[in-house]
MARDOLUM-205955 format. One record per residue (C-alpha): x, y, z; residue in three letters. Coordinates in steps of 0.001 Angstrom, whole numbers, plus 524288, in hexadecimal, padded with zeros to 5 digits. Example, Ala and Ser with C-alpha at 12.3 -4.5 7.8 and 13.67 -1.06 7.14 Angstrom:
2
8300C7EE6C81E78ala;835667FBDC81BE4ser;
This chain:
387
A374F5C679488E1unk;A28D85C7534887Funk;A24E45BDC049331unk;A29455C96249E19unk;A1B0A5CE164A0DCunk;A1B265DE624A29Eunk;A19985DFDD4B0C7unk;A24E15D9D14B1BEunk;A2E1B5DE554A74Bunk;A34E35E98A4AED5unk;A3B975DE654B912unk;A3DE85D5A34AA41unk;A44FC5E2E04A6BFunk;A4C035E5894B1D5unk;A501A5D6DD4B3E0unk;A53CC5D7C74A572unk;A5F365E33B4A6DBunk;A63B75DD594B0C6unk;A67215D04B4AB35unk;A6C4E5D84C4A0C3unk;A746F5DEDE4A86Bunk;A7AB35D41C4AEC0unk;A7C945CFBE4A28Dunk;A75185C1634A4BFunk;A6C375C47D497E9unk;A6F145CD7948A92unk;A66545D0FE480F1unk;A669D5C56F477ADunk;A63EE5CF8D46A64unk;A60145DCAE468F4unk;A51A55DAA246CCCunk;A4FDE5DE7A47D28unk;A47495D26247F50unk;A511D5C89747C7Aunk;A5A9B5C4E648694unk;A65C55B9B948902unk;A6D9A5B48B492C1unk;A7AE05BBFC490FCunk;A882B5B31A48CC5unk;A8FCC5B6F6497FDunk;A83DB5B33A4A15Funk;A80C95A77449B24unk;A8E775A1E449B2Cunk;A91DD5A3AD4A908unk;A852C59C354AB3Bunk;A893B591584A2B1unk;A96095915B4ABA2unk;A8ED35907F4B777unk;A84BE584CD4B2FEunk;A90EB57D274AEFAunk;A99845810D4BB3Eunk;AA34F588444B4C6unk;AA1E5593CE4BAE1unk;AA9CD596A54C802unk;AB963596E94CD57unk;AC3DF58D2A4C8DBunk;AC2335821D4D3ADunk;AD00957EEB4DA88unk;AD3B8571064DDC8unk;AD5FE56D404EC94unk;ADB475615D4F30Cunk;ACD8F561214FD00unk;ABE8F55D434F71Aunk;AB5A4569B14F5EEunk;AAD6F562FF50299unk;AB9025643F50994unk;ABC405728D504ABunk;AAF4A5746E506E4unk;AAECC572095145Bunk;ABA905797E51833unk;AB420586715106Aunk;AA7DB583FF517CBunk;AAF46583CC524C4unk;AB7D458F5B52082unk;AAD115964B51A95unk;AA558595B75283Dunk;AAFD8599CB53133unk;AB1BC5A68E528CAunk;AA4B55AA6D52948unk;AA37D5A87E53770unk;AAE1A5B0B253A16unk;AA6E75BA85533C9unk;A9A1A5B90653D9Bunk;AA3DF5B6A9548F4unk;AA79A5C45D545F2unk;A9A775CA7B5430Eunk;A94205C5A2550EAunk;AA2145C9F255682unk;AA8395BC8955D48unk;AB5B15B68755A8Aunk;AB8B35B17554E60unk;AC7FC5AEC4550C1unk;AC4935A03454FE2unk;AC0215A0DF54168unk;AC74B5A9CF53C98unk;AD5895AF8B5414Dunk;AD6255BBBC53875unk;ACEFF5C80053C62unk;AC1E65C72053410unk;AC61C5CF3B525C5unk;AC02A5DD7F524CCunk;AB9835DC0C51AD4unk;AAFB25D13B52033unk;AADDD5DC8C52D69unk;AAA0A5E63D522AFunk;A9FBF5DCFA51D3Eunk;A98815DA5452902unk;A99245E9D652CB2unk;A93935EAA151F18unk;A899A5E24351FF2unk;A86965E8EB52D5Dunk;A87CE5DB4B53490unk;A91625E28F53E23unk;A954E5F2C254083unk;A9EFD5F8F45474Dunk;A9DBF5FB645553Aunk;AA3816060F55CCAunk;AA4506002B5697Cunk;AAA515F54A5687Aunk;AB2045F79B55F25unk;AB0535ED4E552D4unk;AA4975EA3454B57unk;A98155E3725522Bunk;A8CD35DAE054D44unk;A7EA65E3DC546B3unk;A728C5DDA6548ECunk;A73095DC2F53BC2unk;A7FD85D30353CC1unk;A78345C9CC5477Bunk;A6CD95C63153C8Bunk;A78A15C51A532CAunk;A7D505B95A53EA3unk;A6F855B4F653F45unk;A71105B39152DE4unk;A753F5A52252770unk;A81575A402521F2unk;A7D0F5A5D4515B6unk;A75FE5B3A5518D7unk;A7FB05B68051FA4unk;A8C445B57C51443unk;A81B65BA9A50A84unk;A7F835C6985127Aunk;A8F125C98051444unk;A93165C6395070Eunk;A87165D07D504A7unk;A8DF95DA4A50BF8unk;A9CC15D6F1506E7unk;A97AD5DB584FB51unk;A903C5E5374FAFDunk;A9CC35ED49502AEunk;AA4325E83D4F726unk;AAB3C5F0A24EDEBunk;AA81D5E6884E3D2unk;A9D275DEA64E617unk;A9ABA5DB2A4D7E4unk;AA7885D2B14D866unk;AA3345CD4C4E612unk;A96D95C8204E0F4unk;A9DBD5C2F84D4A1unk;AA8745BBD64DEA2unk;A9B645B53B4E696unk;A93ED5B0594DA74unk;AA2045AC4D4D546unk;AA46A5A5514E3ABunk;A950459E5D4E219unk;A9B945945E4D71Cunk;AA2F458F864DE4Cunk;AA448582354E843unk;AA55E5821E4F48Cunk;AB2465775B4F7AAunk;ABB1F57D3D4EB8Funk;AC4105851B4EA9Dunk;AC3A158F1D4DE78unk;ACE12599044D818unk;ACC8B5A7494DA8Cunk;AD4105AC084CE12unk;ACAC95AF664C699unk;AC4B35B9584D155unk;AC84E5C6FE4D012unk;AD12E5CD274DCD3unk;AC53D5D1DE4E37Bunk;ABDE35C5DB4E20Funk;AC84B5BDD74E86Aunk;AC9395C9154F441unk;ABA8B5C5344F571unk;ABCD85B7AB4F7FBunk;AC6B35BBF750332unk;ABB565C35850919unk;AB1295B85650618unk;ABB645AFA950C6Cunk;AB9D95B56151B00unk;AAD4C5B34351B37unk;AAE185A4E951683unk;AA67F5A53550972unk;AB1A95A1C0501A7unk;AC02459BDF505C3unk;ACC9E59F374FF17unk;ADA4459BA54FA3Dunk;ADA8758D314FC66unk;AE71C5885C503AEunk;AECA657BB54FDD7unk;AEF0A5735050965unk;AE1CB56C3450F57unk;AE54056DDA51E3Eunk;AE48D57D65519FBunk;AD80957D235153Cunk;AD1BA581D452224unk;ADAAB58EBD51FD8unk;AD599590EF51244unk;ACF945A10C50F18unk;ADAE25A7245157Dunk;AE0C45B26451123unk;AEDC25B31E50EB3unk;AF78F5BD135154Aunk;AF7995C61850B57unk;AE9EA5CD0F50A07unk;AEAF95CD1C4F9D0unk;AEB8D5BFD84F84Dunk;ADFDB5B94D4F102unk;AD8E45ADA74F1A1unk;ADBF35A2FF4E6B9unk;AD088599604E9FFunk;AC42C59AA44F016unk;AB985590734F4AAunk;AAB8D5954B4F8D2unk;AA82059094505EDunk;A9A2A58AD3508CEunk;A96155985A50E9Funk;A9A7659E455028Aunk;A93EA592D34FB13unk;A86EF596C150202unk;A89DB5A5034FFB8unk;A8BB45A2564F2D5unk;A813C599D34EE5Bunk;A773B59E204F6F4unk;A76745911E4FE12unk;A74AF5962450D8Bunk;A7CDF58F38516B1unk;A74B358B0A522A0unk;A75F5592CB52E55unk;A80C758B6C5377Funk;A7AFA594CE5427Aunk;A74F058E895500Eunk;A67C858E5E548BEunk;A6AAD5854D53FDCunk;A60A3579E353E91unk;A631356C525427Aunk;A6CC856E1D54ED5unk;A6B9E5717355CB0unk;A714757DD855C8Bunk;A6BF758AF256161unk;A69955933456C54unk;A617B591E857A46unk;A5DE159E5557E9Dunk;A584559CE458D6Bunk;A51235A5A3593CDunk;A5C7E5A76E59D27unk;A628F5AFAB59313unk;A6BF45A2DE5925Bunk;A70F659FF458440unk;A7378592ED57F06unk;A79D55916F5739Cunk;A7BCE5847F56BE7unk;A85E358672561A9unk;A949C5841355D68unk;A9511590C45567Bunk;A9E4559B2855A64unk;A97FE5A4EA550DCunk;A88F05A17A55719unk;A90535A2B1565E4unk;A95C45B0715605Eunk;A88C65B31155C53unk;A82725AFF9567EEunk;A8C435B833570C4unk;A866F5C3F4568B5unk;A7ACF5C4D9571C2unk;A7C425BB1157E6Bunk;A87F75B92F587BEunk;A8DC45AC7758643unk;A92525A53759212unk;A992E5987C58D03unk;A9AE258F635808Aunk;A9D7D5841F57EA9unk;A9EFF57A9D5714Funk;A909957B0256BA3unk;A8B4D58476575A0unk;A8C3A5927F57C98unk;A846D59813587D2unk;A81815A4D258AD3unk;A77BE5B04358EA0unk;A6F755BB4958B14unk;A72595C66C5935Dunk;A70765D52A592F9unk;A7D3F5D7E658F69unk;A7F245CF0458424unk;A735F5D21E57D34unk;A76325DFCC57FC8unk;A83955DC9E57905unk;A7B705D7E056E91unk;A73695E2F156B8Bunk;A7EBC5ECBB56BC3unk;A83495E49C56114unk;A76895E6D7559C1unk;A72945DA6555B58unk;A636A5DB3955D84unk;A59925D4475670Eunk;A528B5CF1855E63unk;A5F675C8CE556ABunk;A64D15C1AD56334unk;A562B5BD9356713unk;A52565B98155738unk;A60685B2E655863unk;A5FBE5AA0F56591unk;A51095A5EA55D70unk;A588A5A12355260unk;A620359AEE5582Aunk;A5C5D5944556296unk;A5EF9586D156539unk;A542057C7556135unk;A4F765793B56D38unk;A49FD585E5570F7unk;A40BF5841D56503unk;A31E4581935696Cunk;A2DA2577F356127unk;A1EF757C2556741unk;A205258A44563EDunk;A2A0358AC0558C0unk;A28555997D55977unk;A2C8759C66568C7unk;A38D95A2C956B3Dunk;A451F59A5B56C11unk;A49FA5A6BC5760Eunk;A43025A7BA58406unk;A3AF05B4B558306unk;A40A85B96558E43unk;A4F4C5B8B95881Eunk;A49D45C03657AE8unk;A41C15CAAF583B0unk;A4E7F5CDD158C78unk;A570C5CFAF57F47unk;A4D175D75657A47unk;A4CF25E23458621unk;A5BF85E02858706unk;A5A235E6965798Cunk;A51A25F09C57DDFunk;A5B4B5F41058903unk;A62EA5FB8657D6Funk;A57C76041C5796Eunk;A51E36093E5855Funk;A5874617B15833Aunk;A5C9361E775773Bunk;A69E86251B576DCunk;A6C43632C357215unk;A76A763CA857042unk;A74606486657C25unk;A7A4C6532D58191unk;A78B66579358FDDunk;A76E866495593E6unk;A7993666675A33Dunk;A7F8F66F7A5AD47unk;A753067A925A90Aunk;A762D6871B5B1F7unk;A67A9687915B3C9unk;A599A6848E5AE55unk;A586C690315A57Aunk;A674868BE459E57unk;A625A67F1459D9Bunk;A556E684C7595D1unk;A5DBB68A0458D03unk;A65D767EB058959unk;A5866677AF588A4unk;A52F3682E257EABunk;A5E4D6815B57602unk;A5CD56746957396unk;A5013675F557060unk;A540267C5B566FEunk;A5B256733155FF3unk;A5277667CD56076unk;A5EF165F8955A5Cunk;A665A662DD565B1unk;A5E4366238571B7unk;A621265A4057BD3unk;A5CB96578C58972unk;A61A7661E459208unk;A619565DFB5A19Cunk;A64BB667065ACE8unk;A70E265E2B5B7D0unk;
């Protein structure tokens, strides 16, 4: 190809091999310059411009809208199971079975929570409160990102989720021609609610559909892609359903009380919330609470930073706080982000360190000694003190 001017013919090169590689272009004849689309490539893209490609679609007795709706509702419920147990509330009223092990492992992986001594069971990172703050789309890219990449296989992972992009959201497709491990994926892509699996026949069971069976072997015969698999999938984002979302009067009045108002029907945003303020009462669409010492204190020994629960009461806060005057004035009273701010400080006013003391000496000149030794060993030398 001489139209590739010379400056730039190293990336041609490089870009070149690659394709090669992948085997999307082969040399069309012996000469190096001449290059073609290879048959294999070229066919499967025939098959997806004519809609061949994809699963065998399974008959059902209900539309796809109505399928549909039921994923969508199934599909959200999962995944908020999984953020109920990231920020560490309840989740016994979406889901009755302990959350599987290998969803905990992913979210240790992707260092949204760790392990905590004290208490016992594993706690929210700093980094897992921006993962909250995330859209749902950021949020399932960024886990799926991590499923992966502790995968033993992620090769046939990634072929399952460009496989699983083909297909609609509202049908139900057959499994059999996915290998073993690909069908254990979908069981882990089913609780988190990107995907539901083996379809019961009866229409008043459809709101049990993705369960597992008894036996732990047992794999899935159907699957249907959910609409947060669809946006996964497709790279369609899902807009945010958190408080912030445009267009209602949800969100959160922050007074300079230190009183808390929040305006929502969400258990997962009232979980949220409880990270970092104490809350007093709830009712349908609303809780009420406070800022105290001891809550935000709670916060930060969950590594949950100033600056996070002051950038998040901002964000969230409910539209009429917003000064139309001075767009950019703070929706929190300065006196609420100043106090959170020293509450934080409170933690680092002394530095901890490993010591030894030295007392009960017989006299000065013993003590001198002790003193002299440790000199000594500069490693070593502690802070000697005469009772």
């Amino acid at each position: 190809l001489q139209w590739v001017e010379e400056p730039h013919s190293l990336l041609y090169n490089e870009a070149i091999a690659l394709l090669l590689h992948l085997d999307i272009l082969k040399r069309a004849n012996s000469e190096e310059s001449s290059l073609a689309i290879s048959d294999n490539f070229a066919q499967n893209i025939q098959r997806v411009i004519s809609g061949e490609v994809g699963a065998e679609a399974l008959e059902s007795d209900e539309s796809p809208d109505v399928l549909a709706r039921i994923a969508s509702r199934e599909g959200r419920k999962r995944w908020e199971t999984v953020l109920h147990f990231l920020v560490g509330s309840d989740y016994t009223h979406l889901r009755s079975e302990p959350l599987p092990q290998h969803v905990r492992n992913t979210l240790l992986a992707a260092n949204l929570q760790e392990k905590s001594s004290k208490i016992g069971f594993p706690v929210i990172t700093t980094e897992g409160f921006r993962f909250l703050l995330l859209d749902e789309y950021e949020q399932l890219w960024r886990y799926l990102r991590a499923y992966i990449e502790q995968s033993k296989d992620p090769d046939n992972i990634l072929a399952l989720v460009f496989r699983l992009g083909f297909l609609s959201p509202g049908r139900w497709y057959s499994t059999k021609e996915l290998s073993r491990n690909q069908q254990r994926v979908l069981q882990d892509f089913a609780d988190v609610g990107i995907v539901l699996i083996d379809p019961p026949s009866p229409v008043h069971e459809l709101n049990e559909l993705g369960k597992r069976g008894k036996s732990s072997s047992t794999l899935p015969n159907a699957v249907m892609v959910t609409d947060y698999g669809e946006s996964l999938l497709t790279g369609k984002p899902q807009s945010s359903k958190l408080i912030h979302s445009e267009g209602n009067r949800q969100g959160i009045i922050v007074e300079s009380t230190f009183r808390v108002y929040a305006y929502t029907d969400s258990d997962l945003d009232i979980a949220l919330i409880g990270l970092f303020a104490r809350l007093d009462y709830r009712m349908a669409n609303f809780a009420a609470g406070s800022l105290t010492r001891s809550s935000i204190l709670g916060a930060l020994e969950q590594n949950i930073t100033a600056k996070q629960i002051i950038d998040y009461l901002e964000t969230h806060a409910h539209p009429s706080t917003r000064d139309d005057e001075n767009p950019t004035r703070s929706r929190v009273p300065e006196t609420v982000c100043d106090q959170i701010r020293l509450w934080e400080a409170e933690r680092s006013r002394a530095t901890f360190e490993p010591a030894f003391m030295v007392d009960l000496f017989e006299d000065d000149a013993q003590f001198a000694k002790v003193v002299e030794h440790a000199e000594v060993r500069p490693r070593k030398k502690r802070k000697c003190t005469i009772t």
